[in-house]
N, C-alpha and C positions, 0 to 999 in steps of 0.2 A: 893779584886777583882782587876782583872787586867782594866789599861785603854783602850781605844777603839781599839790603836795603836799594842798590845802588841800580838796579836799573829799572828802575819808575825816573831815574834823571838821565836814560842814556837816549839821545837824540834819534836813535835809530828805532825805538822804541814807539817814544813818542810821536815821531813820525808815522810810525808802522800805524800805531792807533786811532790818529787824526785822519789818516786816510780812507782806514778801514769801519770808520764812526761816519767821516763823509758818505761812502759810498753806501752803507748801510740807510742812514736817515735822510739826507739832504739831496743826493744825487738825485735827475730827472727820471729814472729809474731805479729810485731807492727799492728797501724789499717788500714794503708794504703794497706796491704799484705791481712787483713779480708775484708774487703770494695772489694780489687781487686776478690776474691775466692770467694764473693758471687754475684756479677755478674757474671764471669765465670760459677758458679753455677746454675744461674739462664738462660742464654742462655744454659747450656746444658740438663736443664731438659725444654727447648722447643724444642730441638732437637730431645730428645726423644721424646714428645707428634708426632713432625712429623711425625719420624720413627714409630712410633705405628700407626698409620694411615694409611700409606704406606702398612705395614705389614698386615693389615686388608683389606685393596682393595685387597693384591694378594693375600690372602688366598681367598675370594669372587671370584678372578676371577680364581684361581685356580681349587675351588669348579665347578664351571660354567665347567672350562674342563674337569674335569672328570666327569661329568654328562651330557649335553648339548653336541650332537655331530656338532652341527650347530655351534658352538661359537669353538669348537675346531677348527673346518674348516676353521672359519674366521678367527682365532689368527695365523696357518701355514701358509695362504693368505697375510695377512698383515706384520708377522713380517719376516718368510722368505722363502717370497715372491716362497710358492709352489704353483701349478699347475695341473690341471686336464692332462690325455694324450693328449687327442684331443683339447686342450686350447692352443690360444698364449697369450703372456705374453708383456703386451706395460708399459713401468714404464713413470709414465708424472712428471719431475721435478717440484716443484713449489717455483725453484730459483728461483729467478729476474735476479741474476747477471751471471748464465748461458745465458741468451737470449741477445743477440747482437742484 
């Protein structure tokens, strides 16, 4: 039997450690590079849950326009900014830093 000391000198050991020291710090996919790729990982499948979101309101409000001619009307009104013939058309800023 070996004594208490004796395997810090056993080749299988040493081995075991040098390999698992390489692969830890030096290898091209050490864990510093794993560690960094599954956070990147992890923010980009929350990006997607947004975008899947996102993507679900406009299909919803998509839907709404080609069905609902009141909500088409409103969406030409609002986003740009059409008009009946006999309508004028007043746009009210609600800058702050327009108003002196």
């Amino acid at each position: 039997m070996h004594p208490k000391g004796r395997w810090f000198t056993n080749r299988y050991f040493i081995t075991g450690t040098a390999f698992v020291l390489w692969l830890l710090f030096f290898d091209k996919n050490d864990l510093w590079l794993q560690l960094k790729r599954t956070r990147e990982l992890s923010k980009l499948q929350k990006s997607e849950q947004v975008m899947e979101q996102r993507m679900a309101g406009a299909k919803q409000e998509l839907g709404l326009l080609k069905t609902d001619p009141q909500t088409l009307e409103k969406f030409a009104r609002e986003k740009y900014l059409m008009k009946r013939d006999n309508e004028d058309l007043f746009l009210v800023s609600t800058d702050s830093s327009s108003v002196r």
